[in-house]
N, C-alpha and C positions, 0 to 999 in steps of 0.2 A: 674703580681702582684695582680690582683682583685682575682686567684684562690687562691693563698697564703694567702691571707687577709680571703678569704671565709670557705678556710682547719680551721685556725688559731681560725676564730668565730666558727667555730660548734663544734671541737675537744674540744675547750676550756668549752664552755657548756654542755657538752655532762661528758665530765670529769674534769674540774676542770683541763685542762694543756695545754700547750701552743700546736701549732701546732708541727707534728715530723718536724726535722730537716731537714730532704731530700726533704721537700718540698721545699727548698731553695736552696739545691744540695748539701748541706751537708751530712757527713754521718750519717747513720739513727743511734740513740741511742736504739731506742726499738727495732727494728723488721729491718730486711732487702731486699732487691731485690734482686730475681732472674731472672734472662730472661726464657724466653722458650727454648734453648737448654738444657741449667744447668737443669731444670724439668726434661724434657726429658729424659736427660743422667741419671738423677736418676731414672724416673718410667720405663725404658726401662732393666736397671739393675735388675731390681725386688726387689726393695726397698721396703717392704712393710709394713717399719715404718714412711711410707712418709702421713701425712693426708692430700689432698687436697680438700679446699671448695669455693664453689659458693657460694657469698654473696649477690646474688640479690634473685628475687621472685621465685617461684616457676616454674610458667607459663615460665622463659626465662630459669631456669634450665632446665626445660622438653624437652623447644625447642632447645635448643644449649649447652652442656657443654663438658667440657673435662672427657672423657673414666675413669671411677670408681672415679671420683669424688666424692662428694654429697653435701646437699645442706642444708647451713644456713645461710637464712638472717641477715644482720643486725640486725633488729629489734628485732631476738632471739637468738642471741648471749650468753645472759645472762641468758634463762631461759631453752637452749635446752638443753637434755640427750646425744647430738650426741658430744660430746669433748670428747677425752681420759681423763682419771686419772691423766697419769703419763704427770705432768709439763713440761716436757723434752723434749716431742715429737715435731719432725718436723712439723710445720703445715702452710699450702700455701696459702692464699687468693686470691681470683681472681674477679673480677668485666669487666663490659663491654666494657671500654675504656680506654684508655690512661687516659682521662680527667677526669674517674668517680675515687671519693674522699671514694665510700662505704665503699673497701675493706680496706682501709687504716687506717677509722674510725673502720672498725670490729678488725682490728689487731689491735690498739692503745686499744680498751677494752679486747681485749685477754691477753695482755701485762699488762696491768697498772691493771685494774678493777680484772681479772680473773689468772693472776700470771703464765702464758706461757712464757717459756723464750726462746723459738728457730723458731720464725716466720718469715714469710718472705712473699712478696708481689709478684704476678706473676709482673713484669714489662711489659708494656702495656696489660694485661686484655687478656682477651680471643679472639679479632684481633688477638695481637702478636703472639701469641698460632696459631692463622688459616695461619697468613703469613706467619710463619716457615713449615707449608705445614704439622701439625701433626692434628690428624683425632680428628674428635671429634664423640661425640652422640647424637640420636637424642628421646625421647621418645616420646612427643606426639609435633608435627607440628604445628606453629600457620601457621594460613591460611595467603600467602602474599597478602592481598588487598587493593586498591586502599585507603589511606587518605589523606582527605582535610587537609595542613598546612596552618596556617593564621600566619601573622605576625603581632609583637606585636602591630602595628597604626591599622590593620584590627580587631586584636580582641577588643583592646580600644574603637573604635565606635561601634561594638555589646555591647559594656559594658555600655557604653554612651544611647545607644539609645533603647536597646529592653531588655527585661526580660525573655526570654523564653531560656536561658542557665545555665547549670552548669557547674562551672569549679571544674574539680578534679584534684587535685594536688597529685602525687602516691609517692615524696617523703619520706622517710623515717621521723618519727615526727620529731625528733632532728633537721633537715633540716627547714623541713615545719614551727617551732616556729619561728626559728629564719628569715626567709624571704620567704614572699609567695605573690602571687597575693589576692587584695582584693576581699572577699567575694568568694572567693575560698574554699572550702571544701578538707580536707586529707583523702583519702584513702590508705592506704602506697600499693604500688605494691607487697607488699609481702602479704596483703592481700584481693586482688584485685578479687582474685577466690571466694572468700566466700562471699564479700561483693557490689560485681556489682550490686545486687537484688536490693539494696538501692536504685539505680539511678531511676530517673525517665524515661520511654521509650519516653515519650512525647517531650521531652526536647532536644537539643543541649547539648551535653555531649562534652564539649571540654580539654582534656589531655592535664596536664603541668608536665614536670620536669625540673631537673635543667641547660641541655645543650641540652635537644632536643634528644639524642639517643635511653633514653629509652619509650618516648610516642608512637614510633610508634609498637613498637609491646602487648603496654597496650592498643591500639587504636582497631586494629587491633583483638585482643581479644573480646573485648568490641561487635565489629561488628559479631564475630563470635556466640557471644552468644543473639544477637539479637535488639542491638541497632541499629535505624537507621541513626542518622544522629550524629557520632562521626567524632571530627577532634582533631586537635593537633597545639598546638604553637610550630611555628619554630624556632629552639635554646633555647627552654625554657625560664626560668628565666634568665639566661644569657643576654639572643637575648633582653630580653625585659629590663634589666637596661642600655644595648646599647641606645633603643633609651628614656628612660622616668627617667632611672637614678634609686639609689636605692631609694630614700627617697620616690618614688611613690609606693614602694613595703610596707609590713604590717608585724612587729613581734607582739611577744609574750606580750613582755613589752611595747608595747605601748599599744596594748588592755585591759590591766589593768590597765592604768592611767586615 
């Protein structure tokens, strides 16, 4: 119920409309679901009016996506040159988890905002895609290495008691208005490569999103290019209105009153 409430707030903000239907298990009015075989059976045929995109950062396109993909965040959905012309075209979204809401918000703007009328959503994300045993690619490798998870009562007393951390939150903006950790800073994951410079090395650099999946490999990044003491909240924003409830979280609209 809380991810349905949560689809419901940012879809609604974001566009002016209610959550899609199949978040409820209804059938979708805009856009639909495909599993990973049905993909399959079509790029296997040599469909190759089929568009499939990656809606996350760049950094998890490079490290993991599905074979002649390519890749549009969320966040440029609206401004990239890479959509066909023709409104018609098939086009596939795909995000990291079952649980991630990206790709669903990317096709709810493909659909309503940008006037596509034949989309449809991978069903379970790029997992499903791996458990069905179909290959993916790899372009450039983030390094697997070890990060510190804190849980939300461990990061609360850092919060409480010392100053020498930033928390970056890599959600997409739309997300981050609507609910974030106080005094947390947005760098969205999709621009994370360009904009890491900002952080301070000095600092406690602790990564938050919204279920915990995708911090560890912004973490992980982060350490590659030379931060040393990066860690990451476990389950994200999730994990953390589990134990402290939403009302200890911060929007938009309150900061303005």
């Amino acid at each position: 119920m809380k991810q349905i409430l949560y689809l419901a707030c940012i879809l609604a903000f974001a566009l002016g409309l209610s959550a899609d239907s199949s978040a409820a298990g209804d059938k979708p009015s805009k856009w639909h679901n495909i599993s990973a075989d049905s993909l399959n059976n079509q790029l296997t045929k040599g469909d190759d009016s089929i568009l499939v995109i990656n809606t996350l950062s760049p950094i998890e396109y490079r490290d993991c996506s599905i074979p002649n993909s390519i890749n549009i965040p969320l966040e440029k959905i609206e401004t990239t040159d890479k959509l066909p012309k023709d409104k018609a075209t098939q086009i596939v979204f795909y995000c990291c988890s079952e649980r991630c809401v990206i790709s669903k918000t990317t096709a709810d703007v493909a659909v309503s905002k940008l006037g596509y009328t034949n989309v449809f959503i991978l069903d379970g994300g790029l997992p499903a895609w791996k458990i069905a045993g179909y290959p993916t690619t790899t372009i450039e490798r983030v390094q697997r290495t070890n990060i510190l998870s804190l849980k939300p009562d461990a990061l609360k007393k850092s919060m409480d008691t010392k100053n020498n951390w930033v928390i970056v939150d890599i959600c997409p903006p739309i997300v981050y208005k609507t609910q974030r950790l106080p005094n947390s800073i947005n760098i969205p994951f999709a621009d994370l490569e360009n904009r890491y410079v900002e952080l301070p090395m000095n600092k406690m650099i602790i990564i938050v999103d919204k279920v915990g999946h995708r911090s560890f490999i912004a973490a992980r990044f982060l350490k590659m290019k030379g931060v040393k003491d990066v860690r990451r909240l476990f389950g994200g924003i999730e994990e953390w209105i589990e134990y402290f409830g939403e009302e200890s979280l911060v929007t938009d609209a309150q900061t303005k009153n």
